[in-house]
C-alpha positions in Angstrom: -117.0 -75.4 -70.4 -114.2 -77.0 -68.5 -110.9 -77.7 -70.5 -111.0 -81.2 -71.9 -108.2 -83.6 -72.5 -107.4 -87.1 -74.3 -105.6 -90.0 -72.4 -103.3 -89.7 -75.2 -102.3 -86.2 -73.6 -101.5 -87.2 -70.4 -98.2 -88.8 -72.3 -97.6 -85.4 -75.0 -94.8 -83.8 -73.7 -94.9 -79.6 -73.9 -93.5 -77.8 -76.8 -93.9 -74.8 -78.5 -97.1 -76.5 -80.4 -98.5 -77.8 -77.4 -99.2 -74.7 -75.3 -103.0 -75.4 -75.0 -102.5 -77.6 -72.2 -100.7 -74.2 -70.1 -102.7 -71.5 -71.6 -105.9 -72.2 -70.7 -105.5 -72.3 -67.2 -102.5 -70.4 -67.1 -102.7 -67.7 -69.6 -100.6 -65.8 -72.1 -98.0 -65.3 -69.2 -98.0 -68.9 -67.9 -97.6 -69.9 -71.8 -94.7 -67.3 -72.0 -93.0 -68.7 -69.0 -92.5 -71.9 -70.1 -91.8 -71.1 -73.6 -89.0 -68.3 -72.2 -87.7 -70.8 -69.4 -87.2 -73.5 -72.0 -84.7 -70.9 -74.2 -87.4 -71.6 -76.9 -87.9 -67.8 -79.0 -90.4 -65.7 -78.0 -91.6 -62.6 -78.4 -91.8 -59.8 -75.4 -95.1 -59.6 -73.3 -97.0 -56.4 -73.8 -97.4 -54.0 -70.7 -94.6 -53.0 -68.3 -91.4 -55.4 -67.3 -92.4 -57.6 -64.6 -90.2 -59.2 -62.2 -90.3 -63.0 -62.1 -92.8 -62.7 -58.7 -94.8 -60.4 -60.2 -95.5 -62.6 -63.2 -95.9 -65.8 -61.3 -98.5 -63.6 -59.1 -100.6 -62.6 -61.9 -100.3 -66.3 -63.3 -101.6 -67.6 -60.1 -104.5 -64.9 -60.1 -105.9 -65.9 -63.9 -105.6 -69.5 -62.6 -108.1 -69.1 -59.9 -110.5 -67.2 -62.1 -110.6 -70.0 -64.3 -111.1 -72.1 -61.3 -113.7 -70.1 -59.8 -115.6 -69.3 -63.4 -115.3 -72.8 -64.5 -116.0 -75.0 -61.5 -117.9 -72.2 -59.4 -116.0 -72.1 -56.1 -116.1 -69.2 -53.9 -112.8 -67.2 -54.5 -111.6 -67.2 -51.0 -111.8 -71.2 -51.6 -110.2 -71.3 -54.9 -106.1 -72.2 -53.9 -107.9 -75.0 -51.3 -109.5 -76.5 -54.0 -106.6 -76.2 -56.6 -104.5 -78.1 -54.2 -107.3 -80.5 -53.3 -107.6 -81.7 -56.5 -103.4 -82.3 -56.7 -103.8 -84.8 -53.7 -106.8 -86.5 -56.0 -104.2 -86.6 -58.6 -102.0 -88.1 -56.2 -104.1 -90.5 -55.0 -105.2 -91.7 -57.9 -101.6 -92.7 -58.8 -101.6 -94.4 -55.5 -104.3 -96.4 -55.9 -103.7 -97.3 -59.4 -100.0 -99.1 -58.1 -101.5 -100.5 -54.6 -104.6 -102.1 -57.2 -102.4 -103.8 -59.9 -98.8 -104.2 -58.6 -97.4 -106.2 -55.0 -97.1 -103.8 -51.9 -92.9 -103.4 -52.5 -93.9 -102.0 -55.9 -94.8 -98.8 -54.4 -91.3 -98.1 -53.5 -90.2 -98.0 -57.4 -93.3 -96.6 -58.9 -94.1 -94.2 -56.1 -95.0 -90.7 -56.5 -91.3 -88.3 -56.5 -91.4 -85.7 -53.6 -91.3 -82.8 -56.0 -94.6 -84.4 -57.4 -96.3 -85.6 -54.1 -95.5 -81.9 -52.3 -97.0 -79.5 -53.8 -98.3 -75.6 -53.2 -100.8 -74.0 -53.2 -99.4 -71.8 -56.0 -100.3 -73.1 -59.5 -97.3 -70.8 -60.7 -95.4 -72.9 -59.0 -96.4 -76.7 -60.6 -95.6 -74.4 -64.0 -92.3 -73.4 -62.7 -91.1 -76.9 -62.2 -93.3 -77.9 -65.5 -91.1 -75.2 -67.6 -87.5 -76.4 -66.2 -88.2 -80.4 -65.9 -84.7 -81.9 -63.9 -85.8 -85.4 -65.7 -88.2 -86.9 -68.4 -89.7 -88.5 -65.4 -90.5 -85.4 -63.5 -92.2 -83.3 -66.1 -94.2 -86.5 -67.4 -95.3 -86.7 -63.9 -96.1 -83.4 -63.3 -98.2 -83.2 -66.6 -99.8 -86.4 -65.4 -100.8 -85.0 -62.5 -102.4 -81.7 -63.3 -104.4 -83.4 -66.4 -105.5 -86.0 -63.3 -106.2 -83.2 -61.2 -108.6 -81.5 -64.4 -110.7 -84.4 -64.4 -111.2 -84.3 -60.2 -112.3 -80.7 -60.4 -115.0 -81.8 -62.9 -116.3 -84.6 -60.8 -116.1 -82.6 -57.3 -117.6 -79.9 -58.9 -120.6 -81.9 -60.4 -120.9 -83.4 -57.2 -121.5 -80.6 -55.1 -123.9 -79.2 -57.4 -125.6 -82.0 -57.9 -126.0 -82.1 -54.1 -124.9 -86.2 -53.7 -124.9 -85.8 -50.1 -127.7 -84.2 -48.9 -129.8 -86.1 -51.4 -128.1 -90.1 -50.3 -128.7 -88.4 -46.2 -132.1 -87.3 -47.5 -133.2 -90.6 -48.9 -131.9 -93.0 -45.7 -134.2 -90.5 -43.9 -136.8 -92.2 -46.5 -135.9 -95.2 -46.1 -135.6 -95.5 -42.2 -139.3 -94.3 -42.4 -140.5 -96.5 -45.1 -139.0 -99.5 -45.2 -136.5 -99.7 -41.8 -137.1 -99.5 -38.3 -136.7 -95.9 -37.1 -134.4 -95.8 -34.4 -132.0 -97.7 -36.8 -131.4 -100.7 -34.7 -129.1 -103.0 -36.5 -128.7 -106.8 -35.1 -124.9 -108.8 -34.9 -125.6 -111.9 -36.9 -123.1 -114.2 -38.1 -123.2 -115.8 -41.1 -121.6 -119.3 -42.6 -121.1 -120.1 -46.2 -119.4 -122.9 -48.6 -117.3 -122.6 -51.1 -115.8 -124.4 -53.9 -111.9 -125.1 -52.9 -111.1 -124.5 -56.7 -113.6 -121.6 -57.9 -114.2 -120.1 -54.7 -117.5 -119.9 -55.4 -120.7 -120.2 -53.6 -122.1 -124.0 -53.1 -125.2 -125.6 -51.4 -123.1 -128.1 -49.5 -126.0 -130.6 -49.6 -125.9 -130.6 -53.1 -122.4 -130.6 -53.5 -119.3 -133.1 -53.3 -116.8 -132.9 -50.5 -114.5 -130.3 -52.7 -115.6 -127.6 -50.5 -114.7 -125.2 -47.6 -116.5 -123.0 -45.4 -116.3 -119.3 -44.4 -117.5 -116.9 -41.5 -118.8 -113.6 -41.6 -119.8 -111.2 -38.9 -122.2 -108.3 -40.0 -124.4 -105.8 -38.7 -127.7 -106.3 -39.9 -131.1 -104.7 -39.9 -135.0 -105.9 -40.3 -137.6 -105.7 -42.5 -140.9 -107.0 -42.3 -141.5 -109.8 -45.0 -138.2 -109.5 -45.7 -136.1 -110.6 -43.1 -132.7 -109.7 -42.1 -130.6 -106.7 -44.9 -127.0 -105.9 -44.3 -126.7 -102.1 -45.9 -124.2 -100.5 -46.5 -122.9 -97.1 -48.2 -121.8 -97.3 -51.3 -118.9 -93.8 -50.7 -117.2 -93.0 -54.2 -113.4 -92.6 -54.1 -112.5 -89.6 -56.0 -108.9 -91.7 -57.0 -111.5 -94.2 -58.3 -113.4 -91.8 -59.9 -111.0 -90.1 -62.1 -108.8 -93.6 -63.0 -112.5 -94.7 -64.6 -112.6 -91.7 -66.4 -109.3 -92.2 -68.0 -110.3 -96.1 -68.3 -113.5 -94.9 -70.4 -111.9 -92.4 -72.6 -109.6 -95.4 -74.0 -113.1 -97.3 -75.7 -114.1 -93.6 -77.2 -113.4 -93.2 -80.8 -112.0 -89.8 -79.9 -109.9 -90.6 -76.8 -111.8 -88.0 -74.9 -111.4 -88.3 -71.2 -114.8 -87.2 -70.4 -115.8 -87.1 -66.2 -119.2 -87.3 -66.9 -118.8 -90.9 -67.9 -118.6 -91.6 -64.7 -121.9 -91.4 -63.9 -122.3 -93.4 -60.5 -122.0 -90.8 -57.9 -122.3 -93.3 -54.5 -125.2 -94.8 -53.2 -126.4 -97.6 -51.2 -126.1 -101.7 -51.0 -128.3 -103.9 -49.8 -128.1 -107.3 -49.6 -131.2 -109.5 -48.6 -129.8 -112.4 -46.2 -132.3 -115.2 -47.8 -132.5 -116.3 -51.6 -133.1 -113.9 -54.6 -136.8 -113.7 -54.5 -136.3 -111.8 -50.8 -133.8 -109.7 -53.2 -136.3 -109.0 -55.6 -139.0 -108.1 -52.8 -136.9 -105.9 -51.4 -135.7 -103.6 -54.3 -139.7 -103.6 -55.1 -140.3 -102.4 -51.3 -137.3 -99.8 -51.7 -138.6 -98.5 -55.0 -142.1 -98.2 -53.8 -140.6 -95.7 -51.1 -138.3 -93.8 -53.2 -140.6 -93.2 -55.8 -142.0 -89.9 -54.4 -138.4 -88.6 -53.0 -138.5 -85.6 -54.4 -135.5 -84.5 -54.3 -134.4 -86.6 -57.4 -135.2 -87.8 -60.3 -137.7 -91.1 -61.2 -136.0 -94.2 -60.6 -135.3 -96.6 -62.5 -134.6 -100.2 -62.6 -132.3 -102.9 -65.0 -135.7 -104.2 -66.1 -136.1 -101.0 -68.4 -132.3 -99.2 -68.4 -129.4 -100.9 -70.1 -126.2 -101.5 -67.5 -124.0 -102.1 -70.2 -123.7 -105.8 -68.9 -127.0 -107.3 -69.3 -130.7 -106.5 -68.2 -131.8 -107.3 -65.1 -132.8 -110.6 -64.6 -129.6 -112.3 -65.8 -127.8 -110.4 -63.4 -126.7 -112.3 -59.9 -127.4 -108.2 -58.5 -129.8 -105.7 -59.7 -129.9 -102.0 -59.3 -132.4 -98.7 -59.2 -130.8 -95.9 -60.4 -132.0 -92.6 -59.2 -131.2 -89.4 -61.3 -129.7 -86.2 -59.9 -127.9 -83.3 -61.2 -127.9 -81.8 -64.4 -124.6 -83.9 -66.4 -126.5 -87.3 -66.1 -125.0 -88.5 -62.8 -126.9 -90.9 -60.3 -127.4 -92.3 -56.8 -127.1 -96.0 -57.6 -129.1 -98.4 -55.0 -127.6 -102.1 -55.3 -129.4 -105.4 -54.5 -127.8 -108.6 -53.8 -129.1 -111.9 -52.3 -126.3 -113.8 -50.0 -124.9 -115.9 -52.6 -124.5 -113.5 -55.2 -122.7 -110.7 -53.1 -120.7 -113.4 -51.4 -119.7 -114.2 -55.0 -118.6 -110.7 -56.0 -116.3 -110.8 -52.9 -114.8 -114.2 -53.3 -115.6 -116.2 -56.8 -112.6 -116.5 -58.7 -114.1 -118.3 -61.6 -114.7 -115.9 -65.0 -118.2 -116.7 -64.5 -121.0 -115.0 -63.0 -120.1 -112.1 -60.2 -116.6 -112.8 -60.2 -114.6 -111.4 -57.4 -114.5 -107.7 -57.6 -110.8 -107.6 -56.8 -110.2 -109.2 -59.6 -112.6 -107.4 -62.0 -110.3 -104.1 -60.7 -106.8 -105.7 -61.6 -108.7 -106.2 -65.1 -110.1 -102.7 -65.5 -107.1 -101.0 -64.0 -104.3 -102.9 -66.2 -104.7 -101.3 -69.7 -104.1 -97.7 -67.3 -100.1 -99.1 -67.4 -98.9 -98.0 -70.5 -100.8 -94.6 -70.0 -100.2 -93.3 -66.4 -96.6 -95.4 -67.1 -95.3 -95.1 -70.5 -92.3 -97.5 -71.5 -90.7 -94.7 -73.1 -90.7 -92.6 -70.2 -89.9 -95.1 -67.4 -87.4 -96.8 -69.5 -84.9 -97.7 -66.5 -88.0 -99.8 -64.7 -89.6 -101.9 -67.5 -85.8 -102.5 -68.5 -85.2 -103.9 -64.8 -88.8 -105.5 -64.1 -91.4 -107.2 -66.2 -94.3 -105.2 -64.6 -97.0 -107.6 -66.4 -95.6 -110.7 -64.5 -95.4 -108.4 -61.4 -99.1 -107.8 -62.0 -100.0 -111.4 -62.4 -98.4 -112.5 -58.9 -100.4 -109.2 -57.8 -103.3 -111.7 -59.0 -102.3 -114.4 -57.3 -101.8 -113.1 -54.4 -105.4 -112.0 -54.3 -106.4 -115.5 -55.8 -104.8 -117.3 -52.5 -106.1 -114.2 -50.0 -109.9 -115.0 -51.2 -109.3 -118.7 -51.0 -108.2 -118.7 -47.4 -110.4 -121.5 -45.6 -112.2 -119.2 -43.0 -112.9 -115.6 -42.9 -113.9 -114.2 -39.3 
């Protein structure tokens, strides 16, 4: 059972009661190391005197047998995935500040060097972890190894769960079943109206003169009674991923930050070009055809399996979720008619499918005082109102999705 943390961790700072957090994945020496660095009493390690090397060498080997019992990686692999799951970390912080803040907010919020460089030598995160030059540094650092934890866990579920194979599998399916074969895919392009206030989707013959219209090229495909389906993959972000997690564990009454959570593991889009009953026919067409895949579990649809939104036929979308793997993930297949994906990219109302860009300012906000604390970054939230700065990021997006004509 992988080591599990609360979003309340990510901000605990490492004493002598708070050696959990190093001596699971860094043992009895690692726990020593910091303790001894820190000038905090301990007592002497059993066994012959070690030089410093030769202590950081066994750290580093009872790290990657944690790694390689734990998440089941080959032990030749086990440093390449360590430090794989550091640039997660990384990116995870990256994406958080490029989602909620302006683009120059990157240059005062951006990851230190000593934190964005690492090794491939957990010995050596611990070394810097023991002897912190700032309050910033060792926040960050214990940021970004508890980040790093909850990648493992995903990446690790998601090779065993085979997400690939099974999503390459199923387009095999699909191109058999449903698509042409030789996966032709026709240039169309695409006109739509919008309210000049909202954003959102309007019939302009039904509608005043309060409106503006946009242009989309796309790559579409055919299906017989159908008509013309843009598709598209549905790729998780592994930064996305593990910011969710940490975003779930914050409406748990234990504060658990629990990967499994995130239970979408990628997937597939597809939205029918005509009205919603040519969405409906088409997810009953698709789930017809993926019914037998055997390679995952039975599908299931919002009709019968709670979304945590609503059921299915209040949603402007719907959804067949296809089980796989043994922690309760799934390949999620998405259906939209025209108007309501248009909508998820561009309505700015708080109504219906509201712009997606939005929704992830929303979810990604109450991460601030978590991944940033006040307390720790006390020079910037002193210098900067970082919730104004995160309302012009809103704005920004507001007047971007508003922009007359897309091409």
């Amino acid at each position: 059972m992988a080591e599990q943390f609360r979003y309340t961790d990510i901000r605990s700072t490492c004493t002598r009661d708070d050696v959990g957090f190093m001596r699971h994945f860094y043992g009895a020496k690692g726990a020593h190391h910091v303790m001894e660095s820190r000038g905090l009493p301990v007592s002497p390690l059993r066994g012959p005197h070690l030089s410093l090397e030769e202590k950081l060498s066994l750290i580093d080997e009872h790290f990657f047998t944690i790694v390689e019992d734990e998440y089941g990686v080959a032990t030749s692999e086990t440093a390449n995935f360590y430090f794989r799951q550091l640039q997660h970390a990384n990116n995870a912080i990256a994406e958080f500040t490029q989602t909620v803040f302006p683009e120059d907010m990157n240059n005062i919020l951006g990851l230190r060097n000593e934190v964005a460089f690492p090794t491939h030598r957990p010995s050596e995160r611990l070394t810097k972890l023991a002897r912190p030059r700032s309050k910033v540094e060792e926040f960050e650092i214990r940021r970004q190894l508890i980040l790093a934890n909850i990648a493992a866990q995903l990446e690790a579920n998601e090779q065993h769960a085979g997400v690939s194979d099974a999503i390459s599998m199923l387009q095999h399916v699909l191109n058999v079943r449903v698509f042409d074969p030789s996966a032709h895919t026709e240039f169309l392009t695409v006109d739509s109206y919008h309210d000049n206030i909202t954003n959102k989707c309007v019939n302009p013959h039904q509608y005043g003169t309060s409106y503006h219209k946009k242009t989309h090229p796309i790559q579409a495909r055919y299906v017989d009674d159908i008509g013309y389906v843009l598709t598209q993959p549905r790729i998780k972000n592994m930064s996305t991923s593990v910011l969710k997690a940490v975003s779930k564990s914050q409406r748990t009454e234990n504060g658990l930050i629990d990967p499994f959570s995130v239970q979408d593991l990628g997937g597939i889009m597809f939205v029918a070009l005509g009205g919603s009953q040519y969405r409906d026919a088409l997810m009953d067409k698709i789930y017809e055809a993926v019914s037998s895949f055997q390679h995952i579990g039975k599908p299931q649809d919002d009709q019968v399996t709670s979304n945590g939104r609503s059921n299915g036929t209040a949603l402007d979308w719907r959804r067949i979720q296809l089980p796989i793997g043994q922690q309760g993930g799934t390949i999620e297949l998405q259906f939209y008619d025209l108007e309501g994906y248009l909508d998820n990219v561009y309505n700015l109302s708080d109504q219906g499918n509201r712009a997606h860009r939005l929704y992830q300012v929303k979810r990604s906000r109450s991460l601030l005082p978590i991944l940033f604390p006040s307390d720790v970054y006390q020079d910037v939230y002193s210098k900067i109102d970082l919730e104004e700065a995160i309302a012009y990021k809103e704005d920004s997006i507001r007047a971007e999705l508003l922009a007359k004509r897309r091409v």
